[in-house]
C-alpha positions in Angstrom: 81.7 -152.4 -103.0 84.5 -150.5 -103.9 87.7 -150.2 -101.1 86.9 -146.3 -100.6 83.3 -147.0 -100.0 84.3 -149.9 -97.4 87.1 -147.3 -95.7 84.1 -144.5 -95.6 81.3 -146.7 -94.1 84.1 -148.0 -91.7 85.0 -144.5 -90.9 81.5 -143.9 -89.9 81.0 -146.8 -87.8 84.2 -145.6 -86.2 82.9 -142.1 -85.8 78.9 -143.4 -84.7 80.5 -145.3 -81.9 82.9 -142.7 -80.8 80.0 -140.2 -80.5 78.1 -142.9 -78.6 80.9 -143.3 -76.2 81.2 -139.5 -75.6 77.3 -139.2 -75.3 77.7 -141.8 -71.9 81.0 -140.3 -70.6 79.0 -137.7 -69.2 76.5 -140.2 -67.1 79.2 -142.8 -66.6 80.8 -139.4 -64.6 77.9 -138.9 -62.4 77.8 -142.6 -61.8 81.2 -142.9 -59.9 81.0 -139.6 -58.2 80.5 -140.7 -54.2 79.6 -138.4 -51.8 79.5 -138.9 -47.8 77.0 -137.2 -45.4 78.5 -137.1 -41.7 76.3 -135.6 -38.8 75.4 -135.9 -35.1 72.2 -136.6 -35.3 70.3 -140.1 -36.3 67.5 -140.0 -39.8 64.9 -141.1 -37.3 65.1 -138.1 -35.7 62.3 -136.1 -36.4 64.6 -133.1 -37.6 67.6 -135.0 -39.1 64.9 -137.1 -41.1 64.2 -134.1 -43.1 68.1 -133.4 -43.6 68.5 -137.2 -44.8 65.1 -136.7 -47.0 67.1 -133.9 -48.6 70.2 -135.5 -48.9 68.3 -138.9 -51.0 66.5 -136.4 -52.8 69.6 -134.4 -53.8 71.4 -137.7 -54.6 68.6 -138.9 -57.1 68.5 -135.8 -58.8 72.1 -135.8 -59.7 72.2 -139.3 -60.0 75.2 -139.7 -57.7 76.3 -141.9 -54.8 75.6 -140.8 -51.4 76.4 -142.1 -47.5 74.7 -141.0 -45.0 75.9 -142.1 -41.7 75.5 -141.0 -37.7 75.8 -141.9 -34.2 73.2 -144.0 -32.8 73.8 -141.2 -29.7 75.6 -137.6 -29.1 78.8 -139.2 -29.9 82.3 -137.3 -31.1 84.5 -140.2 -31.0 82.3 -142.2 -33.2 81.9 -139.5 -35.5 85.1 -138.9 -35.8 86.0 -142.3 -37.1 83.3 -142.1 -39.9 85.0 -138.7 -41.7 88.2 -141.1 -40.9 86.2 -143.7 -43.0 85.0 -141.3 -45.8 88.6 -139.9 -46.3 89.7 -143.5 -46.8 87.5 -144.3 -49.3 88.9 -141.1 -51.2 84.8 -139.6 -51.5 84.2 -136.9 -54.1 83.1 -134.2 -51.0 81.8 -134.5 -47.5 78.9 -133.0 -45.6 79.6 -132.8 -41.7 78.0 -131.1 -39.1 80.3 -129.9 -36.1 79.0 -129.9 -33.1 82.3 -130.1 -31.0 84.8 -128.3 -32.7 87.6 -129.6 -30.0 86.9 -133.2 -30.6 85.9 -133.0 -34.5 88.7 -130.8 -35.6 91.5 -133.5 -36.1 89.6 -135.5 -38.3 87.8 -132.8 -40.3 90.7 -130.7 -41.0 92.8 -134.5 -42.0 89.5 -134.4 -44.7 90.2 -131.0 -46.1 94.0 -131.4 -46.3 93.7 -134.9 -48.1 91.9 -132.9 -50.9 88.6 -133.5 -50.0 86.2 -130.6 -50.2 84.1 -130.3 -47.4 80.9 -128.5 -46.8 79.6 -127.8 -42.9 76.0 -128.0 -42.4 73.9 -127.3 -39.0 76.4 -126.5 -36.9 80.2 -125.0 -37.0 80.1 -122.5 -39.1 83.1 -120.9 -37.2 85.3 -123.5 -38.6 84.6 -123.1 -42.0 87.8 -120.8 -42.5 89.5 -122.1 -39.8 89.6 -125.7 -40.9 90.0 -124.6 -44.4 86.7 -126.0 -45.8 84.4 -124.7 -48.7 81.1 -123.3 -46.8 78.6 -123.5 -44.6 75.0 -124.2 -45.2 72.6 -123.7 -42.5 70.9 -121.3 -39.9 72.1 -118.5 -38.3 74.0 -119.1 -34.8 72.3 -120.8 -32.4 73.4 -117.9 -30.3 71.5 -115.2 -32.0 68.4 -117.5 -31.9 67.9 -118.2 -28.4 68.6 -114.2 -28.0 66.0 -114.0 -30.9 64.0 -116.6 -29.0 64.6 -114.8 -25.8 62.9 -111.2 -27.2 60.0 -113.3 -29.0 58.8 -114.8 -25.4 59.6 -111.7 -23.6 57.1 -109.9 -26.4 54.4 -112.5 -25.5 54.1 -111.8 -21.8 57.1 -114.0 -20.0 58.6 -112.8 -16.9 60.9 -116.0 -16.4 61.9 -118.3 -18.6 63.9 -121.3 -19.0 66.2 -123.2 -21.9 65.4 -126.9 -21.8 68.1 -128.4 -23.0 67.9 -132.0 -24.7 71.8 -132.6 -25.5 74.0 -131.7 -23.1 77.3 -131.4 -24.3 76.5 -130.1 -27.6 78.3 -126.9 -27.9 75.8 -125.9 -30.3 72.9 -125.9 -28.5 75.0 -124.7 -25.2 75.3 -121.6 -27.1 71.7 -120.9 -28.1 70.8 -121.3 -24.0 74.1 -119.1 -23.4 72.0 -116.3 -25.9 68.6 -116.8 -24.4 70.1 -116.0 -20.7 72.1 -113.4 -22.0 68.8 -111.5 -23.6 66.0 -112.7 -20.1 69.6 -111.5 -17.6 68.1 -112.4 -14.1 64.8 -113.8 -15.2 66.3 -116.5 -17.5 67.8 -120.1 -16.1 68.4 -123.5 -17.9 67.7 -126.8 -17.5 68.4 -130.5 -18.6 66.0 -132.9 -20.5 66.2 -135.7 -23.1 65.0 -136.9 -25.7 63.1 -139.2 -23.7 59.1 -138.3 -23.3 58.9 -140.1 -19.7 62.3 -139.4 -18.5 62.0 -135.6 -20.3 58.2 -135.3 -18.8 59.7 -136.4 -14.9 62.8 -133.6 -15.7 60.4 -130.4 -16.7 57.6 -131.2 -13.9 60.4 -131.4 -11.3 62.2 -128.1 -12.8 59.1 -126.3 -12.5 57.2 -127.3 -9.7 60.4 -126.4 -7.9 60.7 -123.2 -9.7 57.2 -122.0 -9.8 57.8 -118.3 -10.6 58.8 -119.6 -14.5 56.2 -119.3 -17.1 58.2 -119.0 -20.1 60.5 -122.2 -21.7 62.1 -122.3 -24.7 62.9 -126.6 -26.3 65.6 -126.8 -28.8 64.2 -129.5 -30.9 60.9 -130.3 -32.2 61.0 -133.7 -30.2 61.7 -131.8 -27.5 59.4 -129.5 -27.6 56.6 -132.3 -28.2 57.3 -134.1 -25.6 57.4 -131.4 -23.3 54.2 -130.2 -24.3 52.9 -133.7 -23.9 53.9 -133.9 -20.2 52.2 -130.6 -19.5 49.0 -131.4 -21.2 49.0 -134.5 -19.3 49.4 -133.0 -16.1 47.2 -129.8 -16.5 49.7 -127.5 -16.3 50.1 -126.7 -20.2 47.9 -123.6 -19.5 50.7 -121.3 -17.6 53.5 -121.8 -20.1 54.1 -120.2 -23.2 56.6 -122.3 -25.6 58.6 -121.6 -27.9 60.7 -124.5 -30.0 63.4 -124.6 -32.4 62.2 -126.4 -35.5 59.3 -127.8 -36.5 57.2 -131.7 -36.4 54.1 -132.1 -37.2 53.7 -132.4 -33.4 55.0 -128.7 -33.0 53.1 -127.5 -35.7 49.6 -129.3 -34.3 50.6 -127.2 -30.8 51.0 -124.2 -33.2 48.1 -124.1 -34.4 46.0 -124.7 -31.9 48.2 -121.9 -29.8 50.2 -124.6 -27.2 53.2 -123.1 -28.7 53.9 -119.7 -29.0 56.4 -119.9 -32.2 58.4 -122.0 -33.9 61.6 -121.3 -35.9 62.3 -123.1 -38.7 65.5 -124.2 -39.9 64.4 -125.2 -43.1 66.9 -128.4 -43.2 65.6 -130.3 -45.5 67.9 -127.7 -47.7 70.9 -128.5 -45.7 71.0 -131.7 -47.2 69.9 -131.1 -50.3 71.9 -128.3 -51.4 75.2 -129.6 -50.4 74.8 -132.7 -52.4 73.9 -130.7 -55.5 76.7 -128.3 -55.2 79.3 -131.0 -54.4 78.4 -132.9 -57.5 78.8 -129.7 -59.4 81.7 -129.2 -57.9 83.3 -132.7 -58.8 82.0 -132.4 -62.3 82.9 -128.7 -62.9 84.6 -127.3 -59.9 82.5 -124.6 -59.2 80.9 -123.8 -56.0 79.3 -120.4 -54.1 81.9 -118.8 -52.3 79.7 -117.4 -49.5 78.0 -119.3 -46.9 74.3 -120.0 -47.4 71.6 -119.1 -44.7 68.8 -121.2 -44.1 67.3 -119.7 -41.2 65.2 -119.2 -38.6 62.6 -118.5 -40.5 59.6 -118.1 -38.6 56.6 -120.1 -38.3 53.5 -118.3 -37.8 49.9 -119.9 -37.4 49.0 -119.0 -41.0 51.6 -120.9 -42.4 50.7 -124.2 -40.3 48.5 -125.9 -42.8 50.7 -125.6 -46.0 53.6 -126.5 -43.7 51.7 -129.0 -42.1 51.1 -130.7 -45.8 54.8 -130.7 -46.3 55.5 -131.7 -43.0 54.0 -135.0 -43.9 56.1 -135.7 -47.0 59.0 -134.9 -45.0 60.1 -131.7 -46.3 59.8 -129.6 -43.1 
């Protein structure tokens, strides 16, 4: 073998390898990319379950690294710590929810200043250009859907009505009570629950027998709404209330459909954790991202829709 024909197959070793190398840059990229997922609310929750289903989904489609972490209750200190955590670890983008603006702010806006592009999903979507962060991906205000909520139980026949809340101190879902009352004026009030069926059932049968012109509530939550449903079934009086819920379970959807519940808006969630992750990868490989926020409801649930939703319901989707 001649010295150019040892220098050319050399060369093409050289070259075979190079190519090689530059054909596994691109998944040894996706491989370090590390994401972090921070909300209020815990995956077994029946709503933020279908957020964190989106968020694994997301994550093994792109084939990149993702946290997700929460409170084990409605907490903004401990919250606030865990964006302190991602920002330490120097993450590739962050997904928050911001509940409490006040007590979140600090921390969030130390995320965004530190280089870290940040996505809001849920709630907060006010502080999006305050903060200085990329976008927001979730419904409407909560505002606009208790007024929306307000109107739709109006339309079916309520004279009074209440917003149950299940998490006080949530700004958030302050806010969608604060749109309900403003839309029922004088025939709208509010009251407190949990996310406790026994303690929640006790709560609403009180409220009511001690308000007994009310035949109208509104639940924020899907667990909520079930377990207010629940109590009322149980105690007979299920018959003169109509109920309308934020979100859907396949709890709220079984009331749906067999007319317990009046409506049900769906956030569609499951797309605020999945789109985030995807877009945040993007954005870490190629630094693009949409420059509007992205609107993922209410979008109404009507009994027609209840089976197929009901289907996808059970894989965790809605």
């Amino acid at each position: 073998m001649s010295v150019l024909h040892r220098a050319k197959m050399a060369f093409c070793s050289l070259s075979l390898a190079l190519c090689a190398g530059l054909a596994a840059s691109p998944a040894a990229a996706e491989e370090s990319i590390k994401l972090a997922v921070v909300t209020h609310g815990q995956s077994s929750d029946a709503y933020w379950g279908v957020v964190k289903k989106g968020v694994d989904d997301a994550a093994a489609l792109m084939g990149v690294e993702v946290s997700y972490q929460a409170p084990q209750t409605t907490d903004m200190v401990a919250m606030a710590r865990m964006i302190d955590a991602a920002i330490t670890q120097k993450v590739d983008g962050l997904v928050v929810s911001i509940p409490d603006a006040t007590a979140l702010e600090k921390s969030v806006k130390a995320a965004a200043e530190s280089g870290i592009p940040v996505i809001v999903i849920d709630s907060g979507e006010d502080q999006v250009a305050k903060l200085g962060l990329k976008l927001f991906v979730g419904t409407t205000s909560y505002r606009e859907q208790g007024m929306r909520a307000a109107k739709q139980l109006l339309a079916a026949g309520v004279t009074k009505g209440v917003c149950a809340n299940h998490e006080v101190g949530n700004l958030v879902n302050e806010s969608a009570c604060d749109g309900f009352l403003e839309v029922m004026g004088a025939n709208g009030d509010r009251t407190e629950v949990s996310l406790d069926p026994t303690d929640t059932a006790a709560r609403i049968k009180a409220y009511l027998s001690a308000h007994p012109e009310v035949d109208g509530i509104l639940a924020l939550g899907a667990p909520s709404a079930a377990n207010i449903v629940a109590a009322l079934r149980d105690a007979g009086m299920l018959e003169k209330y109509k109920i309308g819920n934020f979100d859907v379970s396949g709890d709220t959807l079984t009331a749906l459909g067999k007319g317990e519940v009046v409506f049900s808006f769906d956030s569609q969630q499951y797309l605020m954790g999945y789109l985030p992750v995807v877009m945040l990868t993007l954005n870490a490989k190629y630094g693009v991202l949409p420059i509007n926020n992205i609107y993922t409801g209410p979008n109404p649930v009507m009994t027609a829709d209840v089976e197929k939703i009901m289907t996808l319901s059970k894989k965790g989707i809605r």
